[in-house]
C-alpha positions as CSV (number, residue, x, y, z in Angstrom):
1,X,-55.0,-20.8,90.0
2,X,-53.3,-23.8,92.1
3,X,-49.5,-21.6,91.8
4,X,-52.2,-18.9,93.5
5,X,-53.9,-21.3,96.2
6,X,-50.4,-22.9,97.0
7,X,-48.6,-19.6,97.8
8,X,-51.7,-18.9,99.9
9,X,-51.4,-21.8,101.7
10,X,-47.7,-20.8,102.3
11,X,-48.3,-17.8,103.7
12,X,-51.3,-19.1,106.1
13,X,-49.2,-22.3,106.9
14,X,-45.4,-21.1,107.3
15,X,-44.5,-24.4,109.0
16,X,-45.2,-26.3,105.5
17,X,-42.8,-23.4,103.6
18,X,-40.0,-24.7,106.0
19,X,-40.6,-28.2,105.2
20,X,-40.7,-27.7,101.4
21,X,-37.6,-25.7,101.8
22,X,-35.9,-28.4,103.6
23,X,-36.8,-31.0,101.3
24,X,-35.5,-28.9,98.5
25,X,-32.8,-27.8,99.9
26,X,-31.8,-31.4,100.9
27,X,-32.8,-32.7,97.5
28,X,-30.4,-29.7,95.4
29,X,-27.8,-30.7,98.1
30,X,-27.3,-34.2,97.5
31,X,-27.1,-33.5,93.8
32,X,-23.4,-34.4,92.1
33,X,-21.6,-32.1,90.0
34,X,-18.4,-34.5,88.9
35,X,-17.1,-35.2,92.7
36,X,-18.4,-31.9,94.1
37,X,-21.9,-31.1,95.5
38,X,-23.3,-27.7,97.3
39,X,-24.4,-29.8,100.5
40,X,-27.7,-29.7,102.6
41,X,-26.7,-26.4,104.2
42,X,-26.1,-24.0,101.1
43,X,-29.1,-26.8,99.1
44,X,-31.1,-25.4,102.0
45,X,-30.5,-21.7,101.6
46,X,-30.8,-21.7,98.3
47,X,-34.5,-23.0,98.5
48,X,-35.6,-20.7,100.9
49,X,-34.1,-17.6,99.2
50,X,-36.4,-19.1,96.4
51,X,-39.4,-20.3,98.5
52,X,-39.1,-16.4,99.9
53,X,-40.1,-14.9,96.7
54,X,-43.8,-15.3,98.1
55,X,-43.0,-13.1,100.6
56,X,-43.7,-15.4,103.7
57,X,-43.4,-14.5,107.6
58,X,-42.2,-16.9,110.0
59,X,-41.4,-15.7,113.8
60,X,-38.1,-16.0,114.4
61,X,-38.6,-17.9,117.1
62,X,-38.8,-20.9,115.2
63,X,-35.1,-20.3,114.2
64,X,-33.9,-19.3,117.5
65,X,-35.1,-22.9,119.4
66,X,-33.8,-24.6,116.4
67,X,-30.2,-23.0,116.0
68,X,-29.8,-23.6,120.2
69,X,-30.8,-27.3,119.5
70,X,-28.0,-27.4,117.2
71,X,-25.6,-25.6,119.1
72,X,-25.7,-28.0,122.1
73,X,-25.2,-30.6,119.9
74,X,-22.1,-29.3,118.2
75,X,-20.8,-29.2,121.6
76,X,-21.6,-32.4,122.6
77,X,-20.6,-34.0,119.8
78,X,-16.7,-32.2,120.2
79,X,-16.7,-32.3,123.5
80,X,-14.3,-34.7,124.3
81,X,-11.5,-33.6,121.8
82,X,-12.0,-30.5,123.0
83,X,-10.9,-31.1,126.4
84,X,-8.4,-33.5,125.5
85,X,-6.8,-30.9,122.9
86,X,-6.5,-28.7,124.9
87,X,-5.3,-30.9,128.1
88,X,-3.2,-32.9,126.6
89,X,-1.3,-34.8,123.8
90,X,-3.2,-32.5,121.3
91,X,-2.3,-29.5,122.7
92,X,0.2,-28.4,119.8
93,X,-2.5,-29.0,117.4
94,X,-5.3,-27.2,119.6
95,X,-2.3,-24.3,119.4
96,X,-2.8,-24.6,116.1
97,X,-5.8,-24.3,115.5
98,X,-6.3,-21.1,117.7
99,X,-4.0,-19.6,115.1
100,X,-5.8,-20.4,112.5
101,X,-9.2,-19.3,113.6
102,X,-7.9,-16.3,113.8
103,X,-5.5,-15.8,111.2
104,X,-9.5,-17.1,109.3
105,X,-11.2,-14.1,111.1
106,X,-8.4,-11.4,110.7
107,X,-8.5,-12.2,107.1
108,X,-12.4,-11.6,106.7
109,X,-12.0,-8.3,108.4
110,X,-9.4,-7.4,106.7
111,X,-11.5,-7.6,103.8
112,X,-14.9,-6.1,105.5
113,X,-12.3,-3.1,106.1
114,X,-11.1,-2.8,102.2
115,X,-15.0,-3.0,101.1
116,X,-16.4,-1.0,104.1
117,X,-18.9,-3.8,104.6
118,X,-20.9,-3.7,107.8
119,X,-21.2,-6.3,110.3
120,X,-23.8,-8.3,108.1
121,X,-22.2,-8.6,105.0
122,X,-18.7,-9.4,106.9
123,X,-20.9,-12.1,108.8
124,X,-22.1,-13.6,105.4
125,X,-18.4,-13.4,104.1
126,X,-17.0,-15.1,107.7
127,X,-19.7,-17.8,107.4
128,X,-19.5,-19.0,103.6
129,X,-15.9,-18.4,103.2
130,X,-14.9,-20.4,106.4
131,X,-17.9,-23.0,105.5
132,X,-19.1,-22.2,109.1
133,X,-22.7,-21.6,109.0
134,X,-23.5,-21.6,112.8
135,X,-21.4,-18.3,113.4
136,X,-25.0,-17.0,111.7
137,X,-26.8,-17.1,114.8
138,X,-24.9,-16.0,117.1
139,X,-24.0,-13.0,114.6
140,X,-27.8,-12.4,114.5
141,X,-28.0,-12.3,118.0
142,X,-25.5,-9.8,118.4
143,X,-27.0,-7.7,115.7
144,X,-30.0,-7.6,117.5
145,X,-28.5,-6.4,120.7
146,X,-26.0,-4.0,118.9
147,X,-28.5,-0.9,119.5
148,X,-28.9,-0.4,115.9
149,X,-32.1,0.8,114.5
150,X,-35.0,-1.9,113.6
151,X,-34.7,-0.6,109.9
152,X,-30.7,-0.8,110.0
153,X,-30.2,-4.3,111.7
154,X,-32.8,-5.6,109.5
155,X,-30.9,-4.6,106.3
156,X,-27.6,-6.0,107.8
157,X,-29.3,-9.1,108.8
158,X,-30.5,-8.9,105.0
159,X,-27.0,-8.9,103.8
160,X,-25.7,-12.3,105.7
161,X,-27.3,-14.6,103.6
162,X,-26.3,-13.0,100.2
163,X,-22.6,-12.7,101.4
164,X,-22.6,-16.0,102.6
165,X,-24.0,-17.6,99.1
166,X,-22.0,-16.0,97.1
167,X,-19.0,-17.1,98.8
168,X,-20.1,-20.6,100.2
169,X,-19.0,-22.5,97.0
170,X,-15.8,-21.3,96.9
171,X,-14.9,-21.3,100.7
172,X,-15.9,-25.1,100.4
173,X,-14.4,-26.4,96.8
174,X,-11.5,-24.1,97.1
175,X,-10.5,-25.4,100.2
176,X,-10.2,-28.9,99.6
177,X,-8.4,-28.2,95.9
178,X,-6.1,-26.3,98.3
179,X,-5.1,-28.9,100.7
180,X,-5.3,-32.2,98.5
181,X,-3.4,-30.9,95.3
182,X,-1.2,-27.3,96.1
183,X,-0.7,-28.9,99.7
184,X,1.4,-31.5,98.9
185,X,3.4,-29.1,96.4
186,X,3.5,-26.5,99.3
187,X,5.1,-29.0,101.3
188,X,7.4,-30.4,98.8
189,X,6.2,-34.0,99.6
190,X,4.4,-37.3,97.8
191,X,1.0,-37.7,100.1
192,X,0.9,-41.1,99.3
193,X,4.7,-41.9,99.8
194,X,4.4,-40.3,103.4
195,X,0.8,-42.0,104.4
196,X,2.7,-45.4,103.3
197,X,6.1,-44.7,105.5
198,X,3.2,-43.3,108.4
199,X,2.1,-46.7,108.3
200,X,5.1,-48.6,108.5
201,X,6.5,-46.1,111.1
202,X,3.1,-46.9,113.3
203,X,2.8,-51.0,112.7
204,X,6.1,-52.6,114.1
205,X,4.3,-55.7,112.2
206,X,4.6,-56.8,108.7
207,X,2.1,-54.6,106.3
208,X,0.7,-57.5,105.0
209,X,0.7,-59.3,108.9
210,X,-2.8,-58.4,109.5
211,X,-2.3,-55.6,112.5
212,X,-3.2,-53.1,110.2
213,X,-6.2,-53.8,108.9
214,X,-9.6,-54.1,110.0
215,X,-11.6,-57.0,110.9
216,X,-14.0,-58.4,108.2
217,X,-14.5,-62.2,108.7
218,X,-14.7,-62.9,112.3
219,X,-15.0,-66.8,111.9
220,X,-14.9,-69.7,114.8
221,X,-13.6,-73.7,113.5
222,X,-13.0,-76.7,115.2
223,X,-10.2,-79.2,114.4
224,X,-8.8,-82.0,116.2
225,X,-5.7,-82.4,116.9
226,X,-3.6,-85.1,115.1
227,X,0.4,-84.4,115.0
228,X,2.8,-83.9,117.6
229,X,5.1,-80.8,118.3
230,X,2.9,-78.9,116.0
231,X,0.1,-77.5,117.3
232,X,-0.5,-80.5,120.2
233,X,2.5,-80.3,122.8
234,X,2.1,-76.5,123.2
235,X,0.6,-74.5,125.5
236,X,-2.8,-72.5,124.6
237,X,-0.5,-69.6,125.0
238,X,2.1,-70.6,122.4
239,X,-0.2,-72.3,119.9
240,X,-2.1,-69.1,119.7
241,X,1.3,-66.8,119.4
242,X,2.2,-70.1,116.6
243,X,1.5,-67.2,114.2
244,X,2.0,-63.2,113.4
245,X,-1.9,-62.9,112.6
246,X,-4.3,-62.7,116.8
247,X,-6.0,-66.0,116.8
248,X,-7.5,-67.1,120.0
249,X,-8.8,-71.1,121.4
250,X,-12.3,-70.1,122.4
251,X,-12.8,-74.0,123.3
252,X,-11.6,-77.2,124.3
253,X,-13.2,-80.8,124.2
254,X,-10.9,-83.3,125.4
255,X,-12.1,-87.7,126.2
256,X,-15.5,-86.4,124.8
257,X,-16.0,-83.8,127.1
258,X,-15.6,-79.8,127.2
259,X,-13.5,-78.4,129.7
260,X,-12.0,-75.2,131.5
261,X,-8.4,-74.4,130.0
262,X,-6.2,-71.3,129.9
263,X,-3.1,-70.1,128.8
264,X,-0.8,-73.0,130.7
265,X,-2.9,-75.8,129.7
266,X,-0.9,-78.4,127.3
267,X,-2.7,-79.4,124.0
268,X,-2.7,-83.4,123.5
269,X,-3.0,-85.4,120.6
270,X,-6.6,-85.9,120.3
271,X,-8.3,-83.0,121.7
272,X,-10.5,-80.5,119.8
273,X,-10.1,-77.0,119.9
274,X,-12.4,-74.3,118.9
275,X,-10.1,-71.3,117.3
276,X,-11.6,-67.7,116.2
277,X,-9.5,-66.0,114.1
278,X,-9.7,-64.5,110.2
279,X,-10.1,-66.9,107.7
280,X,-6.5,-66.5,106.1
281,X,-5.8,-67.5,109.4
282,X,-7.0,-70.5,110.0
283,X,-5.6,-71.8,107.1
284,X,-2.5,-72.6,109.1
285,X,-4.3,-74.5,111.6
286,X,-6.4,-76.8,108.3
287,X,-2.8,-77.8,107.2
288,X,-1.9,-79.3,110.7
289,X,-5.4,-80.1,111.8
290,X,-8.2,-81.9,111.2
291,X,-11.1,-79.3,110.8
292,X,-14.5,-81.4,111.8
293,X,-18.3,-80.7,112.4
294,X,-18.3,-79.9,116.4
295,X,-21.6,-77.5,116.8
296,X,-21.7,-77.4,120.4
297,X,-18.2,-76.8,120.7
298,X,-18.5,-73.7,118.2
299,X,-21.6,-72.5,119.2
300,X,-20.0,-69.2,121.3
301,X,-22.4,-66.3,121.6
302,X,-20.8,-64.1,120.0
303,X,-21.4,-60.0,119.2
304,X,-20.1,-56.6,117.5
305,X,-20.3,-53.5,119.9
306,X,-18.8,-49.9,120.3
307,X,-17.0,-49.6,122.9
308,X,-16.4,-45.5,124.5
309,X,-13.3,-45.5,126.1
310,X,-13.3,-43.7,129.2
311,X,-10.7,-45.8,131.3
312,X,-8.1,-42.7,131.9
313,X,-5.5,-45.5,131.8
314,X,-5.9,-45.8,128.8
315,X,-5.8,-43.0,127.4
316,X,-2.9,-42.7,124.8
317,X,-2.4,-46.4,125.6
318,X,-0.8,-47.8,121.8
319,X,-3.2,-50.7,120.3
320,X,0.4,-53.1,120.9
321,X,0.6,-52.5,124.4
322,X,-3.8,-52.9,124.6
323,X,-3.2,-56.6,122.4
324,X,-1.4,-58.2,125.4
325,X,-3.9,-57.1,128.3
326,X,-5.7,-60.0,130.1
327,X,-8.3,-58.5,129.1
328,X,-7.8,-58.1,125.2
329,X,-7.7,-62.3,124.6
330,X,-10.3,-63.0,122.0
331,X,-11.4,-59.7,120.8
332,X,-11.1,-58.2,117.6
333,X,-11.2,-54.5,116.2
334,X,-13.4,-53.1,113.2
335,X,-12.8,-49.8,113.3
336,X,-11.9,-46.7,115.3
337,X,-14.2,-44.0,114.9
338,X,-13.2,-40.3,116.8
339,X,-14.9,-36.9,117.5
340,X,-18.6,-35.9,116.2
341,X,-17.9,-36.7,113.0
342,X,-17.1,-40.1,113.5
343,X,-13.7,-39.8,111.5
344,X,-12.2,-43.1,111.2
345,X,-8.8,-43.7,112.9
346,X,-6.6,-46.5,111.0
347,X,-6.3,-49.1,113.1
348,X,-2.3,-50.2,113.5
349,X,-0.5,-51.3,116.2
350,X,0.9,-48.4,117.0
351,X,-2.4,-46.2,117.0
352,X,-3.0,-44.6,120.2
353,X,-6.3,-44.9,121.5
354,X,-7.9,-41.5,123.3
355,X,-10.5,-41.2,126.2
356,X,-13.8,-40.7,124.2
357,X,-12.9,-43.3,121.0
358,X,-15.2,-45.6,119.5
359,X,-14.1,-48.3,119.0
360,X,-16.2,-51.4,117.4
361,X,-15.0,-54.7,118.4
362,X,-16.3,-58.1,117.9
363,X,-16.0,-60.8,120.2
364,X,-17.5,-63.7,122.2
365,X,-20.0,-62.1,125.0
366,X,-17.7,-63.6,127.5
367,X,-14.5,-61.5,126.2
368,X,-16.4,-58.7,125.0
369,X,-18.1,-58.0,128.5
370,X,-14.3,-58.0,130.1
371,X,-13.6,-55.7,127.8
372,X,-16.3,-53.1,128.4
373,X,-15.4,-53.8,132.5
374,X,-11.8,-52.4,131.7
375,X,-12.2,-50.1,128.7
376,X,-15.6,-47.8,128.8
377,X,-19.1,-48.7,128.4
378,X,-20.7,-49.9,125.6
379,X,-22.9,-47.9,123.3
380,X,-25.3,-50.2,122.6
381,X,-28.1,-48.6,120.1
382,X,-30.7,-47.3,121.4
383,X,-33.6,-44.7,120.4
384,X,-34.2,-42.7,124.1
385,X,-32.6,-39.7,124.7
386,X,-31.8,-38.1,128.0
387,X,-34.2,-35.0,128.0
388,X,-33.1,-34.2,131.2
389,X,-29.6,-34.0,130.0
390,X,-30.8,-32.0,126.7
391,X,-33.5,-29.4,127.9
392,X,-31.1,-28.9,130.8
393,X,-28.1,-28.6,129.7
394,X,-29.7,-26.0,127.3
395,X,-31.1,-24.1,129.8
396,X,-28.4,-23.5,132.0
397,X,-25.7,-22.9,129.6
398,X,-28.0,-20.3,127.8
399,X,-29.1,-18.6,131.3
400,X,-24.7,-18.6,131.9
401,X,-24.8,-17.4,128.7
402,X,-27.5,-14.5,128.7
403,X,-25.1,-12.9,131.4
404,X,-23.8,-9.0,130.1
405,X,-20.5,-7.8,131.3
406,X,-20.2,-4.2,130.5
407,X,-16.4,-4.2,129.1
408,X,-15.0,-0.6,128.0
409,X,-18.4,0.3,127.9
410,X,-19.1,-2.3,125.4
411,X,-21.9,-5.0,126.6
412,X,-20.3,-8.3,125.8
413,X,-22.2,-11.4,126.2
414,X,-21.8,-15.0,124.8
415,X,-25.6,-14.8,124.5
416,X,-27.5,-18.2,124.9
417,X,-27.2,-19.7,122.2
418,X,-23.0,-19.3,122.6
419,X,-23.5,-20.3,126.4
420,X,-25.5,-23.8,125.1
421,X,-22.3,-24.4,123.0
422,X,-19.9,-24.2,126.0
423,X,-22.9,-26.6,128.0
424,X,-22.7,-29.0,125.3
425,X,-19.3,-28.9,125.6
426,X,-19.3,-29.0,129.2
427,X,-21.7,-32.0,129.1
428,X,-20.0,-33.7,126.0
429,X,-17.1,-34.4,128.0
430,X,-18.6,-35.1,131.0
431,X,-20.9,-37.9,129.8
432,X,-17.3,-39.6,128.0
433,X,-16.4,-39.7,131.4
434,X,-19.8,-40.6,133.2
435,X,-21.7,-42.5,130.8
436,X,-24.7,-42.6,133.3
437,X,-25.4,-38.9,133.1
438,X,-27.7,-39.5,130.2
439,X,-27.5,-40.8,126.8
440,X,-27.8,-39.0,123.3
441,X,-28.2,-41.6,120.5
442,X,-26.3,-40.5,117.7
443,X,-29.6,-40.5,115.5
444,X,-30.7,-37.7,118.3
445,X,-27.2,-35.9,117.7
446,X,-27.9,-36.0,113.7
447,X,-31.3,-34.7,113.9
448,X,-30.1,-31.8,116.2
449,X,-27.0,-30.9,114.6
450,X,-28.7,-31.4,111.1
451,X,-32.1,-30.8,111.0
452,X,-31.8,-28.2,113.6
453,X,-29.1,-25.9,111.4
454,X,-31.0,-26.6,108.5
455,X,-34.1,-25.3,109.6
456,X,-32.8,-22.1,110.5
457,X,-30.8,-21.6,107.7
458,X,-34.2,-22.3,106.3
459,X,-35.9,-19.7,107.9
460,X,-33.1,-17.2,107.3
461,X,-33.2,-17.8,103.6
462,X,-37.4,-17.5,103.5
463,X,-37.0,-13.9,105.1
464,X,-34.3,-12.8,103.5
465,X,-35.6,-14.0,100.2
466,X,-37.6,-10.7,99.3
467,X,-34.6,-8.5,99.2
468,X,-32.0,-11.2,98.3
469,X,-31.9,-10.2,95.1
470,X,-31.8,-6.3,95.6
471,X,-29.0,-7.3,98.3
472,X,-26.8,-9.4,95.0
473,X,-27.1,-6.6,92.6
474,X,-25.9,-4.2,95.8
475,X,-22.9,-6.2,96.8
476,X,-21.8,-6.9,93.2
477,X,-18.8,-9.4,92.3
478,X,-16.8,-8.2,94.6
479,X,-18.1,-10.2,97.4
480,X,-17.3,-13.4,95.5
481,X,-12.9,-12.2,95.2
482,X,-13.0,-11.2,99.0
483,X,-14.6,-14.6,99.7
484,X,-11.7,-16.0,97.8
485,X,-8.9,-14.1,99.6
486,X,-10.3,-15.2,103.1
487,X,-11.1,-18.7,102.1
488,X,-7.3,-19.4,100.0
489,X,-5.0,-17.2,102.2
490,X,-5.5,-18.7,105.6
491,X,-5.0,-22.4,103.5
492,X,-1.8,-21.5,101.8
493,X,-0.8,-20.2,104.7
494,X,-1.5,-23.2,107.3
495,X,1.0,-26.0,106.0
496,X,3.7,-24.0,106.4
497,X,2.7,-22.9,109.6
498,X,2.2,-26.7,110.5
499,X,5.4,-27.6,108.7
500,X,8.0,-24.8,110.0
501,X,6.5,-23.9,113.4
502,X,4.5,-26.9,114.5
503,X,6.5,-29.4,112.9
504,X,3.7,-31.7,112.3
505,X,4.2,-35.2,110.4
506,X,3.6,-34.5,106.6
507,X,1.5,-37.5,106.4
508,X,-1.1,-35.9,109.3
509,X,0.0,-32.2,108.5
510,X,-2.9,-31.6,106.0
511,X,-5.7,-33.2,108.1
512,X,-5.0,-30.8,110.9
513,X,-5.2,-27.9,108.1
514,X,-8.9,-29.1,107.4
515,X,-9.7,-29.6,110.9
516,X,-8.6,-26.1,111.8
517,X,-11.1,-24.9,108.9
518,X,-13.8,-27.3,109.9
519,X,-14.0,-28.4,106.2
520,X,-14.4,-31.8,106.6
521,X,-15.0,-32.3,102.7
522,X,-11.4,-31.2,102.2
523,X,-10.1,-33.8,104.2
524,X,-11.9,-36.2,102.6
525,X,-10.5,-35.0,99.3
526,X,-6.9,-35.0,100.8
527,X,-7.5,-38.9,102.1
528,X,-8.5,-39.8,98.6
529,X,-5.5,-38.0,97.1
530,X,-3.0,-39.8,99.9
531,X,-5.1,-43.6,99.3
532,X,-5.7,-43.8,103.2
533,X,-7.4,-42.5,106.3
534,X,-3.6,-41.9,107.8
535,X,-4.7,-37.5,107.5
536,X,-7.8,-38.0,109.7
537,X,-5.4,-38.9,112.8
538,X,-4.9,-35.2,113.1
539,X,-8.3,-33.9,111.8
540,X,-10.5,-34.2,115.5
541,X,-8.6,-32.0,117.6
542,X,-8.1,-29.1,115.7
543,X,-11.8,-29.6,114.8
544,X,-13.4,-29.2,117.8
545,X,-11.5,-26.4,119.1
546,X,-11.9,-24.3,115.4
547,X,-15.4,-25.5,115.4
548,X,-16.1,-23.6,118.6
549,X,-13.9,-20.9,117.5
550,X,-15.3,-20.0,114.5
551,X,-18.3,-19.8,115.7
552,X,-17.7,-17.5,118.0
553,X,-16.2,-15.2,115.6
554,X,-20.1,-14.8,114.4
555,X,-20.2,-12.6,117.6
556,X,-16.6,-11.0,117.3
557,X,-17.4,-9.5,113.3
558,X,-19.9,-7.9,114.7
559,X,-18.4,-6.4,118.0
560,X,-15.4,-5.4,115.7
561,X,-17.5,-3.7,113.0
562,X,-20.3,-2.0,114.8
């Protein structure tokens, strides 16, 4: 009786199916199986494919505001790499990631050819075994529009979801066990070896110097000065350079009193300096220096912020040329963090820094605000998101994108939900360039790029879920091996491509081979076999341009197989 009432309730309340489905979904997701997990997207499918065994109706409406919400933000969030891939430095690696996107979509339809799938099942077979699950809407959308019959789009509509289950697992585990263990083989190399000589290559410092790493203990301590020709006698500027590790005088009390200094002022027997620096550091200065209780000379405001960098001097600038600005004195960098997914750069001196970084820095207010004056703007938290910018941005680049241009007599459109990609694109970029054109917390950007692709993939699994299982038994096993040839070949294929043609570093070779799949989980799995972050540095540009790509190709299945 309450299974009864609660399917009921499902069917009269089809808002409270999605959110069961999402909670599920997420729930099944998160669940670890050794170091792999299905993920929120294929968790969520899953449960609605189940939850659709009651037979549920939900306008596809819902979907459609939900999947342009998340399109905009996929754009926004890539937008910078995108441009600067394909403007500048990263233009070999946007090359190459154009070729594989399509080598990726001329290996599904090869295989929708060999099977004589139609446009939905090849859709399903793009989006699991390429792990890109926003080509889905766009494919729908030009399903809809392809002039085929209600009954006949439906039942290829019908097939995306199955073909796209079925080959999801692989297209995301047997990417990663590609790159991370027959990558390294492919290329003949030791990861770790090369990620160690990248390091060393980038830091003209000592490993163990201190440029290489992040900063954990920002501390500030006083000492006075007792013994000549050590540290009293030199200049501020020396007695900070006395040492390979940045340590900085934030403050200096000499006769009793505080007073202005800066880098020319001589250091006397007697004085008291206040010095910021790592802990290790300072050790130096506690063997030739009397460290004592001095509150109000220590008592600097200090703070941690992200900086964006949009300063287009700067951009490609090395962190070793940044350290010796004016404006650099007294700072100190956390992390790096690049592109939507907020990969994280290793910070070494010779790391170049790009327009659209992140980069988290902590500092007195004093030195910090000089550093947002030259560098960017800082991205202070904050929960208000430009709406203007959001239900705008959408709204033109979906009107752009509605536009039909008859071609061969084939309509082709980007549709809207392709033209709010390119907006967010459009926009992404703009705002790393003009931060006041309106702010997009990245809490906003998670809940839009998340929640938003998970609730249609929610609502595509609750309708599909009355003929999913007809659909399985239909497609039979064969789905699964196809979904293996287009996930593996394109991968065995792209380090040697990188290697032979590109000639990409080996150490950064296999990150740009995840980018250009989008599979950020097979990066992850390549960092962990190479013991550092060294493969991300060429994840981000290949990303955003395959991320954009193979999305797109949702729409191009279907034009090639209708």
């Amino acid at each position: 009786m309450t299974v009864h009432w609660i399917a009921e309730t499902l069917r009269g309340s089809p808002e409270l199916a999605i959110f069961l489905t999402l909670a599920i979904g997420f729930w099944v997701g998160s669940l670890k199986f050794g170091s792999f997990s299905l993920g929120a997207v294929t968790g969520t499918l899953l449960a609605g494919v189940l939850v659709g065994q009651l037979d549920i109706a939900i306008s596809p409406q819902v979907k459609s505001v939900f999947f342009i919400m998340f399109l905009f933000a996929v754009g926004f969030g890539v937008g910078p790499q995108f441009v600067r891939g394909i403007a500048n430095d990263g233009l070999p690696q946007a090359i190459f990631a154009v070729i594989i996107s399509f080598l990726c979509l001329g290996c599904v339809y090869i295989a929708a050819i060999a099977s004589g799938y139609g446009p939905g099942m090849a859709e399903g077979l793009l989006a699991g075994s390429q792990t890109i699950s926003a080509s889905i809407g766009l494919a729908t959308d030009a399903i809809n529009r392809s002039g085929l019959s209600a009954e006949h789009a439906q039942a290829e509509l019908n097939a995306i979801p199955v073909a796209y289950a079925v080959t999801y697992l692989f297209g995301t585990v047997g990417t990663g066990w590609i790159l991370a263990f027959l990558g390294p083989k492919l290329l003949r190399i030791n990861l770790a070896q090369e990620c160690e000589r990248y390091e060393r290559d980038m830091n003209i410092r000592p490993m163990d110097g201190g440029a290489n790493t992040a900063w954990h203990s920002y501390i500030v301590r006083a000492y006075k000065l007792k013994t000549a020709g050590l540290i009293a006698g030199k200049t501020v500027e020396d007695a900070e350079k006395s040492q390979e590790t940045r340590i900085f005088l934030e403050n200096l009390r000499r006769d009793g009193k505080i007073i202005p200094f800066d880098n020319t002022t001589l250091l006397r027997e007697g004085d008291i300096v206040a010095v910021s620096g790592p802990h290790e550091a300072l050790v130096y200065w506690s063997n030739h220096a009397e460290e004592i209780a001095d509150q109000e000379l220590i008592e600097i405001p200090v703070e941690t912020v992200d900086v964006v960098v949009t300063s287009k001097k700067l951009n490609g600038k090395r962190l070793i040329d940044l350290s010796t600005a004016p404006y650099a004195r007294g700072i100190y960098i956390n992390a790096i963090r690049r592109g939507s997914m907020n990969v994280d750069i290793p910070v070494l001196s010779q790391t170049a820094i790009n327009r659209g970084d992140i980069i988290n820095i902590t500092g007195s207010r004093r030195h910090v605000a000089d550093v947002i004056k030259n560098v960017g703007y800082a991205d202070r938290p904050t929960n208000v998101t430009s709406m203007v910018l959001v239900g705008g941005g959408i709204f033109v680049g979906g009107l752009l994108g509605s536009l039909v241009l008859p071609i061969g007599g084939v309509p082709i459109t980007l549709s809207s939900s392709g033209g709010a990609l390119i907006a967010g694109l459009i926009l992404g970029w703009l705002r790393g360039v003009t931060p006041k054109l309106g702010n997009v917390p990245s809490a906003s950007v998670w809940f839009m790029n998340t929640v938003g692709l998970n609730i249609f993939i929610a609502v595509v699994g609750i309708s599909a879920g009355p003929t999913f299982i007809k659909g399985l038994e239909q497609a039979g096993v064969s789905v699964f091996f196809w979904g293996v040839f287009a996930s593996a070949l394109p991968m065995l294929l792209a380090p040697l491509i990188g290697k032979y043609i590109f000639r990409f570093d080996p150490a950064i070779n296999l990150g740009c081979c995840g980018g250009a799949r989008t599979s950020t989980a097979s990066v992850a799995m390549v960092a962990d076999v190479a013991k550092s972050n060294v493969p991300m540095l060429g994840y981000t540009v290949p990303y955003a341009v395959s991320n954009t790509l193979l999305t797109m190709w949702g729409l191009v299945i279907v034009l090639l197989l209708s």
